[in-house]
KEDO-402496 format. One record per residue: residue number from 1; residue in three letters; x, y, z of N, C-alpha, C, CB in turn. Coordinates in steps of 0.05 Angstrom, whole numbers. Atoms other than C-alpha are relative to their C-alpha. Glycine has a CB too. Layout:
<pts>
  seq  type      nx      ny      nz     cax     cay     caz      cx      cy      cz     cbx     cby     cbz
  NUM   ALA       X       Y       Z       X       Y       Z       X       Y       Z       X       Y       Z
...
</pts>
This chain:
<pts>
  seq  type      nx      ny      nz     cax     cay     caz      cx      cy      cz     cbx     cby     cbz
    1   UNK     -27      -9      -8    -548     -86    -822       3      29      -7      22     -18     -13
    2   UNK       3     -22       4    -535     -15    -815      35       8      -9     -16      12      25
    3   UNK     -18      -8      21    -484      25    -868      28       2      27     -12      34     -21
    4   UNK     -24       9     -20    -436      25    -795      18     -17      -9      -7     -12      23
    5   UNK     -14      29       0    -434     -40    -801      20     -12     -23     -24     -20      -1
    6   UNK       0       7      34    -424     -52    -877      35      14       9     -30      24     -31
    7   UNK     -34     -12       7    -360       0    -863      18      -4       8       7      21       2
    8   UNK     -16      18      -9    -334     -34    -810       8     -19      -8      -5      -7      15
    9   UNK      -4      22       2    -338     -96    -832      23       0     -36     -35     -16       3
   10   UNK      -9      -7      30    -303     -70    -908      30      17      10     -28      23     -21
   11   UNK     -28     -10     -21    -242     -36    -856      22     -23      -9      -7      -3      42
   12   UNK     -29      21      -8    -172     -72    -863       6      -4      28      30      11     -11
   13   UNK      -5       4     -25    -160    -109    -803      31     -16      -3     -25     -17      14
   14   UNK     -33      12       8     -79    -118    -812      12     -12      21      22      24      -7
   15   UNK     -20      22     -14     -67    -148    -742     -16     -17       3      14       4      26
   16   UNK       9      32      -1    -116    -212    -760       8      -6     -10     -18     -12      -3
   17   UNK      -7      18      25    -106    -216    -823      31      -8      -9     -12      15     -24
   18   UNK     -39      11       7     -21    -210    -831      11     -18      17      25      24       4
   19   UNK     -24       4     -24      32    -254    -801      11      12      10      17     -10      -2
   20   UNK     -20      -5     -13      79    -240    -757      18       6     -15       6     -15      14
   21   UNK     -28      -5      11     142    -202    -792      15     -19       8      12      24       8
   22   UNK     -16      10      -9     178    -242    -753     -13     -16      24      19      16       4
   23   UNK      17      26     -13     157    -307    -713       7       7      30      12     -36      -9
   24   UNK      -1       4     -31     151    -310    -635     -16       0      10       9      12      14
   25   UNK      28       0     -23     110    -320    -580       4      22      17      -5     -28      22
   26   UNK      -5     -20     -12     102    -260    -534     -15      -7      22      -4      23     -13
   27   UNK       8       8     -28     104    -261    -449     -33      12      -2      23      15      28
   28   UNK      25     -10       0      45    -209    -454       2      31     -19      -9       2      34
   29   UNK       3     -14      15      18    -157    -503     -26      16       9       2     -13     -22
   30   UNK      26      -7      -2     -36     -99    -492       7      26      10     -20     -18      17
   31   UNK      -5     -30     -11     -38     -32    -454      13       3      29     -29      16       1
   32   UNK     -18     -10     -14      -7       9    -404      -9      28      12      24       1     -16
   33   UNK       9     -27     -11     -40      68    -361     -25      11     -11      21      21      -5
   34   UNK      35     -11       7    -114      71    -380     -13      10      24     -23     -26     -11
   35   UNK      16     -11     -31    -146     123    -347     -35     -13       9      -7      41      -5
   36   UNK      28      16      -5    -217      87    -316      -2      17      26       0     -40       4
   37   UNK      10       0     -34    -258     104    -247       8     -30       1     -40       7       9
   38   UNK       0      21     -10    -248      51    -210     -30       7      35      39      -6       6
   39   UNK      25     -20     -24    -318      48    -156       9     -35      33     -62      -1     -26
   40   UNK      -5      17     -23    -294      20     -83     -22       5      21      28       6      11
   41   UNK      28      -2     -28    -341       8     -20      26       7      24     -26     -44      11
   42   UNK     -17     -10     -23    -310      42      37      -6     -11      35      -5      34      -1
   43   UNK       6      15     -28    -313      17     114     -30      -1       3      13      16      28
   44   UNK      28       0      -4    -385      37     115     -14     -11     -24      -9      26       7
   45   UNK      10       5      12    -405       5      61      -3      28     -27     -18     -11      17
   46   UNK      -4     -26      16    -407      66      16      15       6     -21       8      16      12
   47   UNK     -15       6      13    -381      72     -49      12      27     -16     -11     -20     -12
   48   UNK     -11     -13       5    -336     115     -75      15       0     -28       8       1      18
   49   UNK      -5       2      24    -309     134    -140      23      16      -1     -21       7     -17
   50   UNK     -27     -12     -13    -235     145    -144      16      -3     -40      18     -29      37
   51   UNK     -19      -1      21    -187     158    -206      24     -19      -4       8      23       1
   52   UNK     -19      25       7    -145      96    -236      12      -7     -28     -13     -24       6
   53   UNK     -14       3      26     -90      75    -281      -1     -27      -4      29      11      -2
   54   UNK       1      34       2     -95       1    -305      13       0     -32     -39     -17       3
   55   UNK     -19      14      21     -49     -42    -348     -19     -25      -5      34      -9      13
   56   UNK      12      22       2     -94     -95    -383      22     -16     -26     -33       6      -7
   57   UNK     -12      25      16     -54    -154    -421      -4     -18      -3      16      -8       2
   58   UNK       9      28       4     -58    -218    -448      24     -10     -17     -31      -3     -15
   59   UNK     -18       3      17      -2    -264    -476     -11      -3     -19      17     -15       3
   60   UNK       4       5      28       6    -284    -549      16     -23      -7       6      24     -16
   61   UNK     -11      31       3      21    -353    -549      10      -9     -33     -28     -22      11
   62   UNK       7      20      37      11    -370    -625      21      27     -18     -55       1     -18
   63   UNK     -21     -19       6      77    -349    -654      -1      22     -21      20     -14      -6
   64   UNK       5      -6      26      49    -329    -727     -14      21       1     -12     -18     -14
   65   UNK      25     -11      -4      -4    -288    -696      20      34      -8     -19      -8      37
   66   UNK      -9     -32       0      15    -207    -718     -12      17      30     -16      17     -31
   67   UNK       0     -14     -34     -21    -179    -650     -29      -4      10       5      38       1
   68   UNK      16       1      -9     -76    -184    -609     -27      24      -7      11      -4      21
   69   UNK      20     -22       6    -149    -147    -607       5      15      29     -36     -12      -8
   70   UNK     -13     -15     -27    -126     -87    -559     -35      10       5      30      33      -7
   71   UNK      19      -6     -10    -189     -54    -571     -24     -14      16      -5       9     -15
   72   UNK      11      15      -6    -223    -114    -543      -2       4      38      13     -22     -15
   73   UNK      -1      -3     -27    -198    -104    -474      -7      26       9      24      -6       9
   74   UNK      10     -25     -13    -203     -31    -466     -29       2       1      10      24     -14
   75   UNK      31       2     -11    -278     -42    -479      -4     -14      26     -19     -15     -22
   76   UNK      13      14     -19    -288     -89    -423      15       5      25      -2     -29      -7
   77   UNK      -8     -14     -18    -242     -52    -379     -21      21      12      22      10      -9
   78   UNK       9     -28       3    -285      19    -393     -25     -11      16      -4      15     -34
   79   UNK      36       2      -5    -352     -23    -384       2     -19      32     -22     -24     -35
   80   UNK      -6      10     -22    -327     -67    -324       2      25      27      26     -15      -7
   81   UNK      -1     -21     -13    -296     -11    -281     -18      20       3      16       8      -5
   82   UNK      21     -20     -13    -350      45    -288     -24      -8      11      -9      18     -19
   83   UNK      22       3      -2    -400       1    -281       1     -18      32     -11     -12     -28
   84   UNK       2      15      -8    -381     -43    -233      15       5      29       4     -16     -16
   85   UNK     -17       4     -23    -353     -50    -152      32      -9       1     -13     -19      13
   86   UNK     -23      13      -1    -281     -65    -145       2     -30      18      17      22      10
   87   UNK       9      16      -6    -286    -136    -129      29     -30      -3     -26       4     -16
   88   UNK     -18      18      13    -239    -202    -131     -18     -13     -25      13     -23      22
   89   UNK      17      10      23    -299    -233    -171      -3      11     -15     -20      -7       1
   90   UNK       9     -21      33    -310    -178    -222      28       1      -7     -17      41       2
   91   UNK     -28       1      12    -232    -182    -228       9     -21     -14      19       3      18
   92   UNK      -5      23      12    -236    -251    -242     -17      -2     -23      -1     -20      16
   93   UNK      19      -7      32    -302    -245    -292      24      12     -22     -31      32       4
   94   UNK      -1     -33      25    -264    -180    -333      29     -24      -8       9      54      19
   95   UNK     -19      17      17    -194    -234    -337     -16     -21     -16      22     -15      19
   96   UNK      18      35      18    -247    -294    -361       5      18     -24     -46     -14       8
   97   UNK       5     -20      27    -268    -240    -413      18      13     -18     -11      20       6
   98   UNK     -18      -5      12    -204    -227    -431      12     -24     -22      14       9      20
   99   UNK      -8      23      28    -185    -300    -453     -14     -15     -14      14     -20       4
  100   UNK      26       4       6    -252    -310    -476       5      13     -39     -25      20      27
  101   UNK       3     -22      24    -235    -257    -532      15      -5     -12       1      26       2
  102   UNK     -24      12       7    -170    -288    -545      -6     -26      -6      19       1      19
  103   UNK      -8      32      -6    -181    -356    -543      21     -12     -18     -26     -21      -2
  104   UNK     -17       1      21    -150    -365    -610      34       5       5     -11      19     -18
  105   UNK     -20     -11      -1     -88    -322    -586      13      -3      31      -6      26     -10
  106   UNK      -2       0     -18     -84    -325    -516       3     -25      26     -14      15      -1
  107   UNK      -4      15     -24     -73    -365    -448       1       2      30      17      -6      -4
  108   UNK       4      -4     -32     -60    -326    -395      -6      31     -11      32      -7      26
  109   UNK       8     -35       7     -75    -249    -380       0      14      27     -36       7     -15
  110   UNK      -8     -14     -29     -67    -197    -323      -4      22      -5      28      -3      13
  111   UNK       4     -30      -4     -86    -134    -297       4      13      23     -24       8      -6
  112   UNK     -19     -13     -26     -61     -80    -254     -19      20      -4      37      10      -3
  113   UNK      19     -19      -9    -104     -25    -218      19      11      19     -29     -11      11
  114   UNK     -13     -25     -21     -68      35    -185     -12      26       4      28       9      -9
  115   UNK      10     -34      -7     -97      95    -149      -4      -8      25     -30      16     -17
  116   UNK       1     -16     -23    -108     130     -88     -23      -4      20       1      27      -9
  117   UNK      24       5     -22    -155      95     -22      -1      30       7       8     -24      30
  118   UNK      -2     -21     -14    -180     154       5     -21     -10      31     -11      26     -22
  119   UNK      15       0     -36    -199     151      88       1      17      15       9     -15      18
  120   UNK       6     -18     -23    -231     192     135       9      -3      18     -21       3       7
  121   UNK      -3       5     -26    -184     197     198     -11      18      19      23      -3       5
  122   UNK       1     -13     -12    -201     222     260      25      11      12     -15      -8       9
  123   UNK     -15      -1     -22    -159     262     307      -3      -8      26       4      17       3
  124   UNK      -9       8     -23    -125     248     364     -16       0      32      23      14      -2
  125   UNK      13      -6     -22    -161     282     417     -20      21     -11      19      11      23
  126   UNK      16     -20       9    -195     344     382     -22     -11     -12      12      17     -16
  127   UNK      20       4      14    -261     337     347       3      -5     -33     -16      21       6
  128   UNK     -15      -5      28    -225     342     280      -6     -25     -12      32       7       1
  129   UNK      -1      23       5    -219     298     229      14      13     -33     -32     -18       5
  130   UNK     -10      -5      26    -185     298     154       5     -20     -16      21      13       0
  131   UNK     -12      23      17    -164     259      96      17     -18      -7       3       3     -11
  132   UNK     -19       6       7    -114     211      86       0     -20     -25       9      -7      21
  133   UNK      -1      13      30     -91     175      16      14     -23       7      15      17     -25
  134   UNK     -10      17       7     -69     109       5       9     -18     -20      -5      -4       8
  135   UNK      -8       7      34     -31      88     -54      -4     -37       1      44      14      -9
  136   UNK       5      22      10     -63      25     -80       4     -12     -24     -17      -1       3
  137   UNK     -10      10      26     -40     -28    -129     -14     -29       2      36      -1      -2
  138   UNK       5      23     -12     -85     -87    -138       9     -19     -25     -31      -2      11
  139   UNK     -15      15      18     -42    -141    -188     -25     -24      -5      34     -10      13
  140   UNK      17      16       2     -94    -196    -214      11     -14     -26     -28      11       1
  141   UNK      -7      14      16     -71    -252    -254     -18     -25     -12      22      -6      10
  142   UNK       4      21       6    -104    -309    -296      15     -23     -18     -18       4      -4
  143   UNK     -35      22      27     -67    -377    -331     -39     -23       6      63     -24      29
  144   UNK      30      29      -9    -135    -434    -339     -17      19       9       4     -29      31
  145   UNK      14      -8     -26    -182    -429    -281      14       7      14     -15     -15      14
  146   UNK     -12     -13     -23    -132    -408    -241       9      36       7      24     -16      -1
  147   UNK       1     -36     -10    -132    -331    -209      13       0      16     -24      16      11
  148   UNK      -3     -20     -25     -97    -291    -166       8      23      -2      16      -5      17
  149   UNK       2     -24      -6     -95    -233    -135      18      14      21     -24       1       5
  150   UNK     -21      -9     -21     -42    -188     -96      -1      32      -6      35     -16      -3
  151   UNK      -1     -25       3     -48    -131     -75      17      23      20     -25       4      -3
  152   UNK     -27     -13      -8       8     -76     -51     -14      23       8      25       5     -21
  153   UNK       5     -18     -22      -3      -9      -2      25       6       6     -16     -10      23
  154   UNK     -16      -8      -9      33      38      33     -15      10      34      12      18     -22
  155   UNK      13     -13     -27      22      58     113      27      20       5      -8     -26      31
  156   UNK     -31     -21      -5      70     125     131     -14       9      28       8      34     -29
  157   UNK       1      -8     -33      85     130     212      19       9       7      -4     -19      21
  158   UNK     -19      -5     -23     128     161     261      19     -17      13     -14       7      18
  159   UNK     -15      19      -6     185     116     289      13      24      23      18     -15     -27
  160   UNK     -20      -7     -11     225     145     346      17     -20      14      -8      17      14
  161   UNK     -29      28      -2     296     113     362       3      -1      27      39       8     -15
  162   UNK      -3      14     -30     298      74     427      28      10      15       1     -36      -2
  163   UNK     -16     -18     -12     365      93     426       9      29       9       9      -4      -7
  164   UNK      -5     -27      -3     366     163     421     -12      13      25      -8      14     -24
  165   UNK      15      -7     -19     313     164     469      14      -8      24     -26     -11      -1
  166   UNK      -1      11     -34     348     123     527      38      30       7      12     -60       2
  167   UNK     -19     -26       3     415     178     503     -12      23       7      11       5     -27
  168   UNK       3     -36       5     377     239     510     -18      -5      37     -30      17     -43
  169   UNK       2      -8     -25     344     211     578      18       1      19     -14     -12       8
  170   UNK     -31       1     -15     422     192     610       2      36       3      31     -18     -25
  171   UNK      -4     -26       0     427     276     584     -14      16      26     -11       9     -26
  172   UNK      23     -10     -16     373     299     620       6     -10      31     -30     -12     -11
  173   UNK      -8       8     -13     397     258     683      20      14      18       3     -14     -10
  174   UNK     -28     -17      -2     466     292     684      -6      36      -3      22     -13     -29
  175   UNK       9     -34      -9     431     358     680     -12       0      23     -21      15     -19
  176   UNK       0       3     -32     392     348     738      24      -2      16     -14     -24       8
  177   UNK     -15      -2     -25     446     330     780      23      14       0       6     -22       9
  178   UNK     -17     -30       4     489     395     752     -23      17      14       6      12     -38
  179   UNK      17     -14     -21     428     432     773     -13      -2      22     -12       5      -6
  180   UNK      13       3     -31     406     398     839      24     -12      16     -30     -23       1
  181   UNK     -21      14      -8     470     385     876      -3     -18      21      17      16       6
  182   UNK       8      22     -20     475     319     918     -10      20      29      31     -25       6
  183   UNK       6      -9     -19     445     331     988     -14      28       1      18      -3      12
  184   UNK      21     -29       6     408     401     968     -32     -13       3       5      17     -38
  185   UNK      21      -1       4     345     403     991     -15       2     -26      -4      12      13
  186   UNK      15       2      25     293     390     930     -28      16       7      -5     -34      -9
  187   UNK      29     -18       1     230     443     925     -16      -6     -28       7      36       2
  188   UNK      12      10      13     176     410     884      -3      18     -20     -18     -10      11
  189   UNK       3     -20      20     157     468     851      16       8     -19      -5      18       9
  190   UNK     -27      -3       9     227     489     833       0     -31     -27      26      -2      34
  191   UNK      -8      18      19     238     419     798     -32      -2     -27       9     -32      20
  192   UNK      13       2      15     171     421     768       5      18     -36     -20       6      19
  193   UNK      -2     -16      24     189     486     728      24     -15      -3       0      34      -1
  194   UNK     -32       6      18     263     459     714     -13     -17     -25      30     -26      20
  195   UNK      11      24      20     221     393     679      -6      16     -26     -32     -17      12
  196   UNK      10     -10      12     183     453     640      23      20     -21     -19       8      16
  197   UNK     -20     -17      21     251     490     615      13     -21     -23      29      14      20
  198   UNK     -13      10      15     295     483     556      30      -6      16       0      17     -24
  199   UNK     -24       7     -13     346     485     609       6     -30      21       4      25      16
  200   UNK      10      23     -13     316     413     637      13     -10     -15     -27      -9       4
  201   UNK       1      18      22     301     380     579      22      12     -19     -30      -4     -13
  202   UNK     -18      -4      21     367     388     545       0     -14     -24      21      -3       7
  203   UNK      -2      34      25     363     324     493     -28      -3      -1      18     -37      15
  204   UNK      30       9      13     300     303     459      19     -33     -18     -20      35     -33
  205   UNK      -7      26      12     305     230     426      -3      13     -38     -28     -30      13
  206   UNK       6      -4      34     302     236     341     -20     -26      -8      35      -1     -21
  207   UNK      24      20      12     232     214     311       6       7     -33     -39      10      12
  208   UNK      12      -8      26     224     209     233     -28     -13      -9      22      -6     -21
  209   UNK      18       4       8     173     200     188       7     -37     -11      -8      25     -20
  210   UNK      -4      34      11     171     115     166     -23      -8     -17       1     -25      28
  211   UNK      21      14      14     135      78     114      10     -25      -5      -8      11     -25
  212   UNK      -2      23       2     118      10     112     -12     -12     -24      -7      -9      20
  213   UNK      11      13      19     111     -23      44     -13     -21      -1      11      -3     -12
  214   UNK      15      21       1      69     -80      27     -17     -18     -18      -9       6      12
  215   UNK      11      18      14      54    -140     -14     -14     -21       8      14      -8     -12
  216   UNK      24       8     -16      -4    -179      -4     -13     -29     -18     -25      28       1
  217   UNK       7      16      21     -23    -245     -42     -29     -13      13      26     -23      -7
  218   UNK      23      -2     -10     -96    -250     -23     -12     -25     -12     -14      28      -6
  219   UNK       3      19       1    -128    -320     -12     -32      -4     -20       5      -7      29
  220   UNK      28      -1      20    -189    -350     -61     -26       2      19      -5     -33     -20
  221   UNK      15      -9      -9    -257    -330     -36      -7      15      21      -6     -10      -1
  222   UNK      -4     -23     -22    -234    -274       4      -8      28     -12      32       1      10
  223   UNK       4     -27      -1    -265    -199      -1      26      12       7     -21       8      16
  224   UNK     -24     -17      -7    -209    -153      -1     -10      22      22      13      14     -27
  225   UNK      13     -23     -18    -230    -102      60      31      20       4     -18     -14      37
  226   UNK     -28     -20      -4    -167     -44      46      -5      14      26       5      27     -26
  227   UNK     -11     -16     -36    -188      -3     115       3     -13      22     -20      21      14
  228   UNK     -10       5     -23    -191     -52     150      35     -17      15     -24     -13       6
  229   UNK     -38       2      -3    -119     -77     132      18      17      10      14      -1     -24
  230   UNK     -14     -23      -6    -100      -5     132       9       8      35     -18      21     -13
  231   UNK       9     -13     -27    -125       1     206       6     -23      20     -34      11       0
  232   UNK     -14      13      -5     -95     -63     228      26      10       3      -3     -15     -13
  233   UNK     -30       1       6     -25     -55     204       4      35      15       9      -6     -42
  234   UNK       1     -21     -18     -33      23     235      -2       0      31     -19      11      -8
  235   UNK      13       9     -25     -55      -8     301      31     -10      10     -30     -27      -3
  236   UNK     -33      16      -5      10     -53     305      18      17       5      15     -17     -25
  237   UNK     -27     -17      -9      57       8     298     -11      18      12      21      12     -23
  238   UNK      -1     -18     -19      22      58     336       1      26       4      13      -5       7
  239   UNK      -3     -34       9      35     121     310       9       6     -21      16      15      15
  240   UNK      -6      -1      29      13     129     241      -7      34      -2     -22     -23     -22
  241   UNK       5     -28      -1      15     198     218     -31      16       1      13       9     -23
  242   UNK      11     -13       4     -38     248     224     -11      18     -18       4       2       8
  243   UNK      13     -25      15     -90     296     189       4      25      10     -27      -2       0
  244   UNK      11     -20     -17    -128     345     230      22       5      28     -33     -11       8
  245   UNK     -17       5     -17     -77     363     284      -2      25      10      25     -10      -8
  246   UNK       0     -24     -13     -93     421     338      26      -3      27     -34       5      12
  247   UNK     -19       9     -16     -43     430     398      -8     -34      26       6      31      17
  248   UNK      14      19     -18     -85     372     438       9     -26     -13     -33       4       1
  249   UNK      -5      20      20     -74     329     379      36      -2      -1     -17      11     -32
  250   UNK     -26      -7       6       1     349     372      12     -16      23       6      31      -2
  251   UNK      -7       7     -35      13     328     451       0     -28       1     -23      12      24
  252   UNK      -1      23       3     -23     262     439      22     -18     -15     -21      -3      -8
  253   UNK     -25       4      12      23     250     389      25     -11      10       6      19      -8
  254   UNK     -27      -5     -10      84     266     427      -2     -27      22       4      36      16
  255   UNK       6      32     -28      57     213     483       5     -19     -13     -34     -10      14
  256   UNK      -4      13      17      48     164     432      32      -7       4     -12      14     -23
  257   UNK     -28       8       8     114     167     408      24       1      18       8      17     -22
  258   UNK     -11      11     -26     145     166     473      -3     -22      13      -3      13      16
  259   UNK       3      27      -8     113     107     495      -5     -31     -26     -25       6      18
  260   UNK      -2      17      14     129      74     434      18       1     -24     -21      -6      -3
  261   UNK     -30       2       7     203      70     416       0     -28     -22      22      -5      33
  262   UNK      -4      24      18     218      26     358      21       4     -19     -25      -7     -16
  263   UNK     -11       3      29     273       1     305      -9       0     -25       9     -19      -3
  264   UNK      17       8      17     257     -15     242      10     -32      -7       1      22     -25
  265   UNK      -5      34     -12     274     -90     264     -29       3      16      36      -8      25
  266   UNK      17      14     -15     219     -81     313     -30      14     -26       2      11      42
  267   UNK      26     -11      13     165     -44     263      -2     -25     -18       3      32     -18
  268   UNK      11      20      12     167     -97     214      -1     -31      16      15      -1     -24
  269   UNK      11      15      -1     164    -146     259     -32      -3      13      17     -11       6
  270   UNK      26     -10      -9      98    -121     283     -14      -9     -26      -1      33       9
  271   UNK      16       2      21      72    -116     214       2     -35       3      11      17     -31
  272   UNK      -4      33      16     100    -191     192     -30     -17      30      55     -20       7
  273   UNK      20      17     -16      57    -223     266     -30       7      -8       3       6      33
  274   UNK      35      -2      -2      -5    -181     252     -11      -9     -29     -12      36       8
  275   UNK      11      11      25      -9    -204     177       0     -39       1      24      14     -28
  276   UNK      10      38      -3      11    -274     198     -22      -9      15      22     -19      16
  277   UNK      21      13     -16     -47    -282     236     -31       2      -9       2      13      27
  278   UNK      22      -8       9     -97    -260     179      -7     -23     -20       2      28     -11
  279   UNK      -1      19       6    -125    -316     151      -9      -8     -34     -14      -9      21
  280   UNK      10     -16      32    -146    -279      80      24      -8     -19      -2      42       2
  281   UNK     -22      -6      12     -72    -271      63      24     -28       1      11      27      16
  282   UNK     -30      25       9     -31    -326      30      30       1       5       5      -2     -29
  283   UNK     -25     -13       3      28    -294      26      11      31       6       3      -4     -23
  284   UNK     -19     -38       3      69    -224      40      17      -1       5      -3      26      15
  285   UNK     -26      -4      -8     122    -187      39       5      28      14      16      -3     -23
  286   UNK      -1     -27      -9     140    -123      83      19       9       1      -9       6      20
  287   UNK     -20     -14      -1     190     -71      74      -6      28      22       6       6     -31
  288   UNK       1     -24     -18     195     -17     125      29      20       1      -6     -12      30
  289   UNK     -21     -18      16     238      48     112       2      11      23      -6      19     -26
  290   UNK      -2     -30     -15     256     102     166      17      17     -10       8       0      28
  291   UNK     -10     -21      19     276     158     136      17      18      30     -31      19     -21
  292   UNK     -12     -16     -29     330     180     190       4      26      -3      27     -11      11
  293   UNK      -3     -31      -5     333     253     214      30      -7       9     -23      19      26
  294   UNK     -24      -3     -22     401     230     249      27      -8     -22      -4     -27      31
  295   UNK     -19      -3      23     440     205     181     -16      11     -27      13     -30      -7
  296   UNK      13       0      38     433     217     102     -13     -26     -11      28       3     -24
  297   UNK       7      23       6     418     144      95     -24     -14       9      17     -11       5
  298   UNK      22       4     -10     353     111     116       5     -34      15     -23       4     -25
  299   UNK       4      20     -13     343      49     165     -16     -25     -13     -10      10      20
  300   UNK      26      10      22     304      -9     125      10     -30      13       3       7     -45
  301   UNK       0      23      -7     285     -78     144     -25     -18     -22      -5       2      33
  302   UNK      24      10      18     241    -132     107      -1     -30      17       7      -2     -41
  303   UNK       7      26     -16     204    -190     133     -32     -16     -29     -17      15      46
  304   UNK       8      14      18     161    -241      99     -12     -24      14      20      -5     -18
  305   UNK      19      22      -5     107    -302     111      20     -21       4     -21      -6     -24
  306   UNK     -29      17       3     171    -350      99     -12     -22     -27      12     -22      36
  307   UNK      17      20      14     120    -388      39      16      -7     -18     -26       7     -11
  308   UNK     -20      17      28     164    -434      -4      -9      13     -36     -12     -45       1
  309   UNK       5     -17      25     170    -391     -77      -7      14       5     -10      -4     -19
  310   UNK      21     -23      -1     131    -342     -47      15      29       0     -19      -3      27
  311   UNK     -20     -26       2     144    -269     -44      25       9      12     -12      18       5
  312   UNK     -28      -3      -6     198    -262      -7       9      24       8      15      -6     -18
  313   UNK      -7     -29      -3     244    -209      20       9      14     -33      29       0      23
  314   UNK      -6      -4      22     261    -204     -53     -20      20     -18       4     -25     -10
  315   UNK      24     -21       9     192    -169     -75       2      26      -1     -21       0      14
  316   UNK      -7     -37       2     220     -97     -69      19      -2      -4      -2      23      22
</pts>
């Protein structure tokens, strides 16, 4: 045994050895924002190494107990995460290992992983291409053998208002027929440039920027695949924001979001069909925001799986 050992082992260990000041059982005890890599496989298989904050806990069932071994988990956090794939199975191993370490003290245990997907989009029409971030949260719980896993995202798109749009084409209407008086001959050309003035197109519809939140209670022996959720739930609304954006790209855009007018009644119910039809996902819940250019106040809707106890519109 080496003199380490001897000095370790000759250390006061005051939260085995004392009681509890005061008696109770506690929901959960442990840390709160440990910095770790976290290492993800990206659409291509490819793995990437991204910066993460994780909350590891475990209750403390046994009322007498003074506190748990903290340093116990941050080791098997440190050695889990650098070493390992982000995984539902290595999430479920690193909780085993958690009440493994406890057994004495413990019952259930949970951990939280937050940081930043990062994905290569392309543009629109140009050759381009750039980065976009996705704020990831993956929640992993154990109680027994029993696990789960849920995990939360954000997608941020473009929304333009159906109404403003069908108001600003009536505008545009009533200008024409100020500037082309009934029975006047019409010269193609002539109307072509009017189309091209500011003196045409008087009224534009009001687009803002929208994000759609998202909780995710992810089914047992399911791989979590984040781009291709991401690129789903992007697909449904249609016009998620952009990187790389030249005027070619800018135009597409503008098409886009002309030919695809939406509330935020109709955005989440887009999300809610294309998640109900995934056969991974137990449960969700979706909040969708538009951040109106037209009041101070924002537009917001929430939709949900409808699963008895389940998350609910209540989750945000």
């Amino acid at each position: 045994m080496s003199s380490n050992d001897n000095t370790a082992r000759s250390m006061p260990d005051v939260a085995s050895q004392a009681r509890a000041q005061v008696a109770g059982a506690l929901d959960w005890v442990g840390m709160a924002g440990i910095e770790a890599p976290v290492l993800v496989a990206d659409a291509d298989g490819q793995i990437q190494r991204m910066a993460a904050r994780v909350d590891a806990q475990v209750n403390l069932h046994r009322a007498d107990a003074r506190g748990i071994h903290m340093s116990r988990l941050y080791l098997m956090v440190d050695q889990a995460l650098s070493a390992q794939t982000l995984t539902p199975r290595m999430l479920r191993q690193l909780l085993r290992g958690f009440l493994d370490s406890h057994a004495d003290l413990s019952d259930r245990a949970r951990l939280r992983i937050r940081y930043d997907h990062l994905v290569r989009r392309a543009a629109l029409k140009s050759d381009n291409s750039g980065w976009r971030t996705y704020p990831v949260t993956l929640t992993a719980h154990m109680q027994g053998q029993e696990f789960t896993l849920e995990l939360s995202t954000e997608v941020t798109y473009s929304s333009t208002c159906p109404a403003s749009a069908a108001l600003s084409r009536q505008m545009i209407q009533q200008q024409f027929a100020s500037d082309f008086a009934e029975g006047q001959a019409l010269d193609r050309e002539a109307i072509l440039a009017w189309l091209g003035s500011e003196q045409g197109i008087v009224a534009t519809p009001h687009a803002q920027r929208s994000i759609a939140s998202l909780r995710l209670q992810l089914g047992p022996g399911f791989e979590f695949h984040i781009e291709e959720l991401l690129d789903q739930v992007e697909q449904s609304l249609g016009t998620p924001v952009q990187t790389a954006v030249k005027r070619e790209d800018e135009q597409a855009f503008a098409l886009a979001n002309g030919g695809n007018l939406m509330f935020c009644e109709d955005a989440a119910r887009r999300i809610q069909q294309t998640l109900g039809q995934d056969e991974r996902i137990v449960d969700f819940a979706v909040r969708v925001e538009h951040q109106e250019s037209l009041h101070p106040h924002d537009a917001v809707a929430y939709a949900s799986k409808g699963v008895d106890g389940g998350l609910g519109a209540d989750a945000f």
